[in-house]
N, C-alpha and C positions, 0 to 999 in steps of 0.2 A: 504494500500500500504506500501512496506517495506521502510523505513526510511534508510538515507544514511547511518546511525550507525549500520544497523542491518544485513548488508549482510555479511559475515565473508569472501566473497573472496576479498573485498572492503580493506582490509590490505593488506600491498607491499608487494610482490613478497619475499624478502628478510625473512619476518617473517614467510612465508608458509614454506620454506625451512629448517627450524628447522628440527632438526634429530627427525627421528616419531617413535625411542623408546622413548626419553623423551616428547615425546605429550601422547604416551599410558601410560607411566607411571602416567603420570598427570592424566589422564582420566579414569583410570582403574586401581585403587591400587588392591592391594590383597586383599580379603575378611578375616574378621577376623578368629580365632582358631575356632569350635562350631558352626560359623554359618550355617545358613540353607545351604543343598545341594540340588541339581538337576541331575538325572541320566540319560545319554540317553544311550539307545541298540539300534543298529543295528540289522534289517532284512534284510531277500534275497533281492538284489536288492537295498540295501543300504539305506529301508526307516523309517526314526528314529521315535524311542517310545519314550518320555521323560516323566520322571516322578518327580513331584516335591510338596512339600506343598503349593504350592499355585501359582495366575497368575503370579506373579511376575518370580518365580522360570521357573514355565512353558514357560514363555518370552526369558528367561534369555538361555535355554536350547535349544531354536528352533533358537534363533538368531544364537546359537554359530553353531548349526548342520548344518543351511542352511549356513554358511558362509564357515561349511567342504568343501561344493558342490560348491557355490556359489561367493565367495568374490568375483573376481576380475567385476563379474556382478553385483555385489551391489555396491562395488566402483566406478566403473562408474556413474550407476545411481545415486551415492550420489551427485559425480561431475554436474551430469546435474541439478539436486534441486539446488545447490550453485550457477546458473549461473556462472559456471567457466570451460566449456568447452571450451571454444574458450581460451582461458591464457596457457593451457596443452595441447590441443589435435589439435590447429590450428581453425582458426576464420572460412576457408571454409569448410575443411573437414563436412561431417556430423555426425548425432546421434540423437537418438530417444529420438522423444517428444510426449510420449503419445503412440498413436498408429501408428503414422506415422514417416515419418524423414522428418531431418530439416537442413538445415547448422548451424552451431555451434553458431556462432554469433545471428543468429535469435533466437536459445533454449536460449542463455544467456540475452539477451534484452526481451525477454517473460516472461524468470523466475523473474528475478529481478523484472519488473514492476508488475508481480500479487503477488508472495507470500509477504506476508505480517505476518511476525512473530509473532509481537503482538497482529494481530485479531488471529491469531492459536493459540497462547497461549489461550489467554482467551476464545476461542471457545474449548481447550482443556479442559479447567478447571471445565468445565461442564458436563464434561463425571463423569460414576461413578469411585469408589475409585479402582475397579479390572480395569478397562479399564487402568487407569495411571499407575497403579501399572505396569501391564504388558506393558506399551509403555517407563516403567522404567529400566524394567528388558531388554529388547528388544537392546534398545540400549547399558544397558552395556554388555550381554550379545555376540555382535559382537565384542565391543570394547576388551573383554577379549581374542578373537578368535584373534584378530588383536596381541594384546601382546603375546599370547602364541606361534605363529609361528614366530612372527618379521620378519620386511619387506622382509628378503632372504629369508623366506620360504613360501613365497606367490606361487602365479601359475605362470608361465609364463608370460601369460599377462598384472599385474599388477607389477610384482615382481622388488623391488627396486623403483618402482614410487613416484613423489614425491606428486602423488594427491591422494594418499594412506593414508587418517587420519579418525579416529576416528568418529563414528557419533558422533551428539547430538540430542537433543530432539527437536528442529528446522527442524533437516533434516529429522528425521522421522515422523513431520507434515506434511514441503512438500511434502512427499511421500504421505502420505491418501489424502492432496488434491489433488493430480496432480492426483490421481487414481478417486477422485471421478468428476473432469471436463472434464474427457475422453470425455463423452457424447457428451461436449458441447465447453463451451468455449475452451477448448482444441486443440481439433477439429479444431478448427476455427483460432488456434494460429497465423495460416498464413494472416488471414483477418485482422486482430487486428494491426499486423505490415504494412500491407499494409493505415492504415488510415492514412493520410495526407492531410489537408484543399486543397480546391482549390486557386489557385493560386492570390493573390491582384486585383480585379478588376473583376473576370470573372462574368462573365452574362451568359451565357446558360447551359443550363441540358445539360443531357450525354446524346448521340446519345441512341434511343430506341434499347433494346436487343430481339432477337427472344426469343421464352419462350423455346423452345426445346434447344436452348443454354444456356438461363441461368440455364433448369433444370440440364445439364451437367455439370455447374460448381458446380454448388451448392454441385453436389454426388463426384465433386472431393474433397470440403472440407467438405462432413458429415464423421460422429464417421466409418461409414462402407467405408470411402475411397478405391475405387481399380479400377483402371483403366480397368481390366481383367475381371470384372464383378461379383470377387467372395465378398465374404465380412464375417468379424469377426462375428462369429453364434454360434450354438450350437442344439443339441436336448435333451428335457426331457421326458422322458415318466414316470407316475406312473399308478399302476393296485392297486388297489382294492378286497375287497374281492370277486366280482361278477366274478371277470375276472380272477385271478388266481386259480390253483390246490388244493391251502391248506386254503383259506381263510386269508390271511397273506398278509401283502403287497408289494408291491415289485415295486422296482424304478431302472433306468435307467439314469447315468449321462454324458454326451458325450458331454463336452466341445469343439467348436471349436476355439482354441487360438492359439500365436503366440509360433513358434518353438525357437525360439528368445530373449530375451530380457527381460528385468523385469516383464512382464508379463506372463513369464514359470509356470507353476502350479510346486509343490513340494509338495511328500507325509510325513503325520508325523499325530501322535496318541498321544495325549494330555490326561494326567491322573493326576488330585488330588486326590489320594483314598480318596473314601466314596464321592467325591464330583462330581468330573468330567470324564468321559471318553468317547473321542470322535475321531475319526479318519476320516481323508480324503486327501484333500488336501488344500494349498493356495497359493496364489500369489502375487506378488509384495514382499515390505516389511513388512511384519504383520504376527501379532502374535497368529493370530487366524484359524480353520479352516474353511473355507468357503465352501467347497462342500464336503460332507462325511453325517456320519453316526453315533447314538449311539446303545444301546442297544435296543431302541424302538422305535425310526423314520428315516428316511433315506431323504433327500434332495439334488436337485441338482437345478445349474442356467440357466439360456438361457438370453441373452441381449433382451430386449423388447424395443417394436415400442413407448414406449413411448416420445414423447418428454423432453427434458431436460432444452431447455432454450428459449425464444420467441426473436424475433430481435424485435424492435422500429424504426418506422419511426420518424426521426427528423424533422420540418420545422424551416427554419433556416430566422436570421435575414437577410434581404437584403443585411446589410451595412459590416454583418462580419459573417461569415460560420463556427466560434464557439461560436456562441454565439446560442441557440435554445429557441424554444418558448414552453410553457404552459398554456396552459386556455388564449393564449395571452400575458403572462409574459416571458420576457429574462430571460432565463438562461444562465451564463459562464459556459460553458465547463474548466474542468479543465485539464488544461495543465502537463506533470510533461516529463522533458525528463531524460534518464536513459545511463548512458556512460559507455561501457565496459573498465576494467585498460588498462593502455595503452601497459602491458603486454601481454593484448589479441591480438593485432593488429600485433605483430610482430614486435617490433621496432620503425622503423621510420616510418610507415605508417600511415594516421591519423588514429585517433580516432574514434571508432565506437561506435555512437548514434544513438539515436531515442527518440521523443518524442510523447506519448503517451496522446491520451483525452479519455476522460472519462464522464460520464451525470450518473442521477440519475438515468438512468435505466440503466447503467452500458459501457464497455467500448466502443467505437466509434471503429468503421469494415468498411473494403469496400472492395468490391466482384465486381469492375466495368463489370464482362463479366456476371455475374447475375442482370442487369439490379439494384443491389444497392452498385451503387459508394457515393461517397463524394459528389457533385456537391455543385451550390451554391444558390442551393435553398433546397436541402433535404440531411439529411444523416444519418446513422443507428445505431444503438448502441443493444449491446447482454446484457441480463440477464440472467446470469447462477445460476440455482435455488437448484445444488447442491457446490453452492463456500460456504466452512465454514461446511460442511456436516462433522461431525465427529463423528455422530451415526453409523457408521458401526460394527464397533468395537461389541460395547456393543449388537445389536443386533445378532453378530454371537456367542457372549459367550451364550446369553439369548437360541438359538437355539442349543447350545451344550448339555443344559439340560434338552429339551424338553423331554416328556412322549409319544405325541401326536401331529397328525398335528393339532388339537385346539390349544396344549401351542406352537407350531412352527410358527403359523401366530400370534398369542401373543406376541410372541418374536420380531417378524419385526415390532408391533406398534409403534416402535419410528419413521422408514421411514429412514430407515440407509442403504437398501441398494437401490444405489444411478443411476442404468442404465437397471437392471436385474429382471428378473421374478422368484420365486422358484416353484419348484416343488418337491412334497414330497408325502413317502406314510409312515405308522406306521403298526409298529405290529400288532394292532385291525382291518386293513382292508380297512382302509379307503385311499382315493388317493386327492389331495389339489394340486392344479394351484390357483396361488396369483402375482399379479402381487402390489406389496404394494409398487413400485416405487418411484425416486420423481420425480413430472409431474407438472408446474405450472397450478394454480388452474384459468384456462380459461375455461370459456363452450361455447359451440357452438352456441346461445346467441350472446355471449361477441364476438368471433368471428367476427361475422356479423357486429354489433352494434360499435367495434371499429378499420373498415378493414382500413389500410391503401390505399393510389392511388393503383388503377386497376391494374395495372404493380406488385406490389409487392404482392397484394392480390392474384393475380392468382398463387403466386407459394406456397399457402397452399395447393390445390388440387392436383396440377401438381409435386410439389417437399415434398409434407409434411411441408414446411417451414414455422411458423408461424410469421405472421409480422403484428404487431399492431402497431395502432395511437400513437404516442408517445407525439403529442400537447393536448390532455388532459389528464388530470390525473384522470379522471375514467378508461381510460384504464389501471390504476392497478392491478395485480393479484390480485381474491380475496383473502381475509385474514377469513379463518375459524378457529377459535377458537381454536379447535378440533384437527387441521391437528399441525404435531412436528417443523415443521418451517413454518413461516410466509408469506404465498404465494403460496401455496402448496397443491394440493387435498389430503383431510382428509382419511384415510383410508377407512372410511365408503362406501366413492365414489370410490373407487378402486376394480378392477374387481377379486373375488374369487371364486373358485367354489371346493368345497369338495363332494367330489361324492365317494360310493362303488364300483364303474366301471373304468372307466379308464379317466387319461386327458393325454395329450400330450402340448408340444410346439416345434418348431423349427424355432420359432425367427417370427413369423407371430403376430396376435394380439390374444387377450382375445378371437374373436371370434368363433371360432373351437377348443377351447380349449379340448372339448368333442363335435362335430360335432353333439350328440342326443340330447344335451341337450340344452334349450335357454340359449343364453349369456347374464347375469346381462344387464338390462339396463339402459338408461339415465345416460352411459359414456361419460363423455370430448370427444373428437375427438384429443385431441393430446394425450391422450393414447393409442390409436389405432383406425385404420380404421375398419368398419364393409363393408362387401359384396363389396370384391375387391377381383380381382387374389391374386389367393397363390404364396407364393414359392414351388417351386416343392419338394424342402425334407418336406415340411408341407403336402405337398397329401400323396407322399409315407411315409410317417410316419404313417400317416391314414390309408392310402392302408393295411399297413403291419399289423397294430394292427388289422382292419375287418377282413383279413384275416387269421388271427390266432384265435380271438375270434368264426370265423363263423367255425374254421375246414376247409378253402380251402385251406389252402398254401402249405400242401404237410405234415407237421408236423403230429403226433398223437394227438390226442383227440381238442378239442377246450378251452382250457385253456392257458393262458403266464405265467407258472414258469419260473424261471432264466437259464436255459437248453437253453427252446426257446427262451429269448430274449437274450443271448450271441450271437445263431445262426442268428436270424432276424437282427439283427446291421451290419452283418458282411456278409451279405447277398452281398450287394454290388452292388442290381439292381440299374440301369438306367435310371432312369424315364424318362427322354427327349429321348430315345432312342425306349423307350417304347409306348411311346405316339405317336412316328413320324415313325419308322419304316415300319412301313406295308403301309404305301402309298409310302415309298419313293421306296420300293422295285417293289412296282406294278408300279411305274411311272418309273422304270427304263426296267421293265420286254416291257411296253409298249413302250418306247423310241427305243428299238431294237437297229439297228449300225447305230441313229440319232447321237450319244452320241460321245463324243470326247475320245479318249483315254486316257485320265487320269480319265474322270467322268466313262466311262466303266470300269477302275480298279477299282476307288473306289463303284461304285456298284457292283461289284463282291466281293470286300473283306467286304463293311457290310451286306450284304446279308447274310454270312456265319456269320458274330458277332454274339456271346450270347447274347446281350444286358447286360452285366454288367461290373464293373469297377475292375473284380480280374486285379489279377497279370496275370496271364497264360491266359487275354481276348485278341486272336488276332484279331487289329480293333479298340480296345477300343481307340489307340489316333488317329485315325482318324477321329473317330466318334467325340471328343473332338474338335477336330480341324477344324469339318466342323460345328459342334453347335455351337461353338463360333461365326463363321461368319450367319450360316442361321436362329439364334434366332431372331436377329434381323432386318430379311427382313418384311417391312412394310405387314402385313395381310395373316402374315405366315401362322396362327393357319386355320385347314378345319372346325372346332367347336368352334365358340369363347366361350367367360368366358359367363356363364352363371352363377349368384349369388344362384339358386336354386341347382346347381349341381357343388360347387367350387369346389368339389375334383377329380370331372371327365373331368373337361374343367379348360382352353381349352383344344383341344385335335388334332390331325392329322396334316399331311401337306396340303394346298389347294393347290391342284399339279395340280387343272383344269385350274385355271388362269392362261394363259400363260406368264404374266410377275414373277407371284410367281414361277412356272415350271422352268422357266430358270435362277431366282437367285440361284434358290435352287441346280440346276443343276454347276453352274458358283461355289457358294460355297463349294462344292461336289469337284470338279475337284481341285481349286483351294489348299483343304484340301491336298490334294497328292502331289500337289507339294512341299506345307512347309514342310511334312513330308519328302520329297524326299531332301531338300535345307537343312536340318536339319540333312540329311543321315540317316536316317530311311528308311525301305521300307514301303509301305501302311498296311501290314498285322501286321506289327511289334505288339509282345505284350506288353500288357501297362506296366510290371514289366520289360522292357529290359529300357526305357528313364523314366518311374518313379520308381527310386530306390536311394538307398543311400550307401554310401560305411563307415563300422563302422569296426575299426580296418582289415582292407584288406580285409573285406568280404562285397560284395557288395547284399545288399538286396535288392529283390525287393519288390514294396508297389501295396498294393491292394488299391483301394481308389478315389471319384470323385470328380470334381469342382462343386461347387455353382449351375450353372448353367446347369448342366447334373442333377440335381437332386438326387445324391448319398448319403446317410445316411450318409454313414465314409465318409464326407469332408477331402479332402488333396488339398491344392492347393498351387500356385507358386507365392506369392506374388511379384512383383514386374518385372514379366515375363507375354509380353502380347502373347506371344506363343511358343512352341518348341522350342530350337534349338540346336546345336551341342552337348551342353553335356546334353540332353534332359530334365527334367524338376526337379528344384529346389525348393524342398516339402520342405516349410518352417515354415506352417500355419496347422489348421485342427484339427484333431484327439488328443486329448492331453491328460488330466487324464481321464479317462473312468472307471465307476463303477456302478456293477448290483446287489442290496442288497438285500434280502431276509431275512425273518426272521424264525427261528424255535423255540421251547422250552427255547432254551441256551440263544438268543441274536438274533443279525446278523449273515448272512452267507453272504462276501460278496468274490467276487473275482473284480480283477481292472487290470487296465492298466497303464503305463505313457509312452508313446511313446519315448520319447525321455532323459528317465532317469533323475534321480536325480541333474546331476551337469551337469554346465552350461562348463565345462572347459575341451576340447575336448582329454584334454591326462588322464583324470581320469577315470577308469573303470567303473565309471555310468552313461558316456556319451553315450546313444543311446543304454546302455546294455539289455534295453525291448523293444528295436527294433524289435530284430528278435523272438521275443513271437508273437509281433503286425502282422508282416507281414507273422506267418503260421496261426495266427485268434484262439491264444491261450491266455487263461488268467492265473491270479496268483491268488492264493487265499491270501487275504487281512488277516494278523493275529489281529484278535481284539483282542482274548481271550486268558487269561496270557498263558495257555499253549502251543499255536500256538505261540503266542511270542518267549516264549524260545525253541521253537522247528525247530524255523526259525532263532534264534540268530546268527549273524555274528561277531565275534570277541568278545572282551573284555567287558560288559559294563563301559561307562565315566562316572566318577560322579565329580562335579562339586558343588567347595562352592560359593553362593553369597551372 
């Protein structure tokens, strides 16, 4: 925990205020005469090459570039690590924390109480000598971006601020952790603030919770939060030599991330001659690429079902509800409360605290509408098994220089990346789904043998939630030897599958990774589930690849070169529409003039839908608008999930039941009128209310929600339907990349939906927009001469 000495927003108001040319001065002298430089060139589309002797350089160059695009979005985020949003930006307003948002006050009472500078330091210091080097170069390398424009030549949004300073090596710890607690305690920020003992004297538990309630809170506070039904995703696909045209292999990257925020992907090509050359993209604050390609393997991510951190049942002393027991031994909860300056508060208003407890299995949570409150006989406490995780780093350098998906799963043997699956395929043919996570090291066993009360037990099945006996101490994760941190399944036990044929994922488990082939077993269970419903882009994902590999989908011959799967991503079928269609039109064809007038409109306008999610589909947001409500009419499905057949079930409507017939019907009708309250007509097409407007030209997007099953995910975070100014694409589709190999290297072509910089009056804001929404790519320049044959302006070169 961070010591009152060590938070830098913890100095008065007065000292912050210092003029921040002499804070960059301080923090960013000039590099000596001779020394090492760093060059970066711009490409079309403004995505930077940097080329330097070494990481440090490499660091120093990508900080400065993404800060071209970026700064007044890293200043911020800097602001939220310092817990000093609510002092600048106002204690109610909000800002994101993680992957969700927060009121300000709650980001800065969270931050404060978890980062912990000096476990970071010393969890830094452990990393190898290139990891520091380039988290050295990293920081000065912004801090140089910061002096060379001085605070008036900032963007708009920051320009002149006075929260506008310098990183240091501090804040770009808290950045890898806040990135690697996403998963978990993160997630959960809002429960952690929520813990507060019960009250002196109480005697009774919490009023019992339905489980269908608590499973709904629980998915308001899991990593995929969304009330809308969609959730943070991604698709990979690798092929193999069996499955492509040239025997080569070829991969598929389609991140679904936020349009938004520090979590925006940014393209850039990282070259030490003779040592390193790797292109892709990354995100957050870091100096490395995470999803891209070199000359001989190619990778991408997909977030996995793994779990990240287990809750703890507490059993509490009678006499005092922070005091908890072990093996029958009291333990003190430790107390620590955390005050924001009273500059945060606005003056005269009190002072905003919180105090925080914490147990050895980590901080005390309470979720009272998930049946696990505080009370004063039980209370819960999280273990986040990626806090202090700061192998990332080094495993994505280790993968930059990979030959082979063999030295590419090599590379992830430390267990660095921290929520994510990779998928990879190499020039020799071969295709690798590796799920090398971190997952506490729980088996199914241990499960059983340390379930907490029946109440919390039951939402392992029901919510995924793991919740152990926290009164003995066997219930500890194991500790394998083997595995890179302590508590944690050893890679050995993590699910891999290298095959010449093809793997897929799209955010489902290990088990369909390749649908032919058995899945590894005697996995943990909170790695993933086996023989449960898919998500629907996990079937059509499936769908698409049989259908190309059989020769039915319409394409030539039965092979996926990079041709076909530009085309197949961008396809833009329907699954949900796919699957239910043909009953709902026979049950409309048989309803005759029973049908009300708006359920007669909208069976006349999807009757005539193509079933897919372009731009030019009239129908398609009705069809959205009625799946949203009749997905979840209780025994919707005419085929339920059958475990032998998950990629075909479930399947239809069961439109014989006449209570399912007229939900179905009720939501149908209903669908017409939001679109109608929204000002839409029922037929409208999906490119007229999902579009975006980039410098006066309004684009429309091709693209589906979570829930409809569409490949190219686009959705509207924080919009639980239509309305007036019709749908606000904030989410989805983001670096996209189809890599192939020939003689030379890579041939790769890419996307970034939403351009390079984050800062809405710069020309790379949304500039590959309208590539994305005609279903057109760029080709990617790896190779020097595509470089400079794609050069935009001058190259920078840069001494550090």
């Amino acid at each position: 925990m961070t010591s009152k000495n060590a938070t830098p927003s913890r100095f008065p108001l007065a000292a912050l205020s210092l003029g921040l040319a002499a804070l960059l001065a301080a923090c960013a002298s000039a590099p000596p005469p001779g020394g090492r430089s760093v060059t970066i060139e711009r490409t079309t589309f403004g995505i930077a090459h940097i080329t330097a002797p070494d990481y440090e350089g490499l660091a120093y160059g990508s900080a400065y570039a993404h800060a071209q695009d970026n700064v007044c979005q890293t200043a911020e985020h800097l602001l939220t690590l310092r817990g000093e949003r609510s002092q600048f930006l106002g204690a109610q307003n909000t800002g994101e924390l993680g992957l969700g948002r927060a009121p300000n006050a709650q980001i800065d009472l969270f931050i404060r109480y978890h980062m912990d500078d000096a476990a970071l330091a010393r969890a830094g210091a452990t990393t190898s000598p290139e990891v520091q080097a380039a988290l050295r170069g990293y920081v000065a390398g912004y801090n140089r971006y910061l002096q060379d424009v001085g605070p008036n030549g900032l963007p708009e949004a920051c320009r002149g601020k006075p929260w506008v300073r310098p990183m240091t090596a501090s804040d770009l710890a808290r950045a890898t952790e806040m990135s690697m607690i996403q998963g978990g305690l993160g997630a959960l920020a809002g429960a952690v603030l929520a813990a507060v003992p019960p009250a002196p004297g109480a005697k009774t538990g919490a009023a019992p919770v339905e489980l269908k309630e608590a499973v709904a809170e629980i998915g308001r506070h899991s990593f995929n939060a969304n009330p809308e039904g969609g959730e943070l995703g991604s698709n990979g696909w690798a092929f193999g030599r069996n499955a492509t045209p040239d025997g080569r292999g070829l991969l598929l990257g389609n991140p679904h991330f936020p349009w938004n925020g520090t979590n925006r992907f940014w393209e850039m090509h990282l070259t030490i001659p003779g040592k390193l050359d790797v292109m892709g993209a990354t995100g957050g604050l870091s100096p490395v690429v995470a999803i891209g390609f070199n000359k001989d393997v190619a990778w991408t991510h997909t977030v996995s079902t793994g779990k990240r951190f287990t809750l703890y049942e507490l059993k509490l002393d009678p006499a005092d509800p922070t005091v908890y027991l072990v093996d029958g031994q009291p333990r003190k909860m430790l107390a620590r409360t955390v005050t924001l300056p009273a500059a945060a508060t606005g003056g005269n208003a009190p002072a905003v605290q919180h105090t925080f407890y914490s147990t050895e299995w980590g901080p005390v949570i309470s979720l009272p509408r998930a049946g696990l409150g505080w009370t004063a006989q039980r209370a819960y406490a999280i273990r986040d098994a990626n806090t202090l995780n700061v192998r990332s780093a080094e495993a994505w350098m280790k993968m930059a220089q990979a030959r082979n998906v063999a030295e590419l799963r090599a590379a992830m043997g430390n267990q660095g990346m921290p929520w994510i699956n990779t998928i990879a395929a190499d020039r020799d043919g071969n295709a690798m789904y590796a799920d090398l996570s971190v997952v506490p090291d729980v088996s199914a066993d241990m499960l059983k043998s340390c379930a907490p009360s029946p109440a919390a037990a039951a939402l392992l099945n029901a919510a995924g939630l793991a919740v152990l006996d926290g009164s003995r101490a066997a219930c500890a994760w194991n500790r394998d030897s083997t595995a890179a941190s302590p508590g944690i399944i050893a890679p050995a036990r993590m699910p891999v599958l290298v095959t010449p044929d093809y793997v897929q994922n799209s955010n489902d488990s290990f088990w369909l990774s390749n649908p032919d082939i058995a899945p590894m077993a005697g996995i943990s269970p909170l790695v993933g589930p086996v023989g449960v419903p898919q998500r629907l882009r996990t079937r059509s994902g499936i769908m698409e690849i049989r259908g190309r590999l059989a020769g039915t989908d319409g394409l030539p011959g039965n092979r996926m070169g990079a041709a076909e799967l530009r085309s197949v991503i961008f396809r833009d079928r329907n699954l949900a529409g796919m699957l239910v269609m043909d009953d709902l039109q026979a049950a409309c064809r048989a309803a005759g003039g029973s049908l009300g007038t708006d359920q007669a409109l909208g069976c006349r306008v999807l009757s005539a839908w193509d079933r897919t999610s372009n731009a030019d589909s009239k129908g398609a947001p009705l069809f959205r608008e009625f799946w949203r409500k009749a997905k979840d009419i209780p025994k919707v499905w005419r085929v339920p999930f059958d475990p032998a057949q998950p990629v075909a079930t479930p399947a239809g409507l069961d439109m014989a039941t006449p209570a399912t017939r007229e939900a179905v019907f009720k939501a149908l009708g209903d669908a017409v009128g939001i679109l109608r309250t929204a000002g839409f007509a029922a037929d409208v097409p999906l490119g007229v209310p999902q579009s975006r407007l980039v410098r006066g030209q309004k684009i429309a997007l091709h693209g589906g929600d979570e829930f409809e099953g569409v490949l190219n995910k686009l959705e509207s975070q924080g919009q639980s339907l239509i309305d007036p100014k019709g749908y606000n694409i904030n989410y989805g589709s983001s670096y996209m990349q189809v890599v192939s190999f020939d003689a030379n290297g890579p041939v790769a072509q890419g996307l970034l939906t939403y351009g390079q910089s984050s800062d809405p009056a710069s020309p790379r804001a949304y500039d590959q927009l309208p590539l994305f929404a005609a279903k057109q790519w760029h080709p990617l320049p790896f190779h020097r001469a595509d470089v400079q044959a794609q050069r935009v302006g001058a190259p920078l070169q840069l001494a550090y």
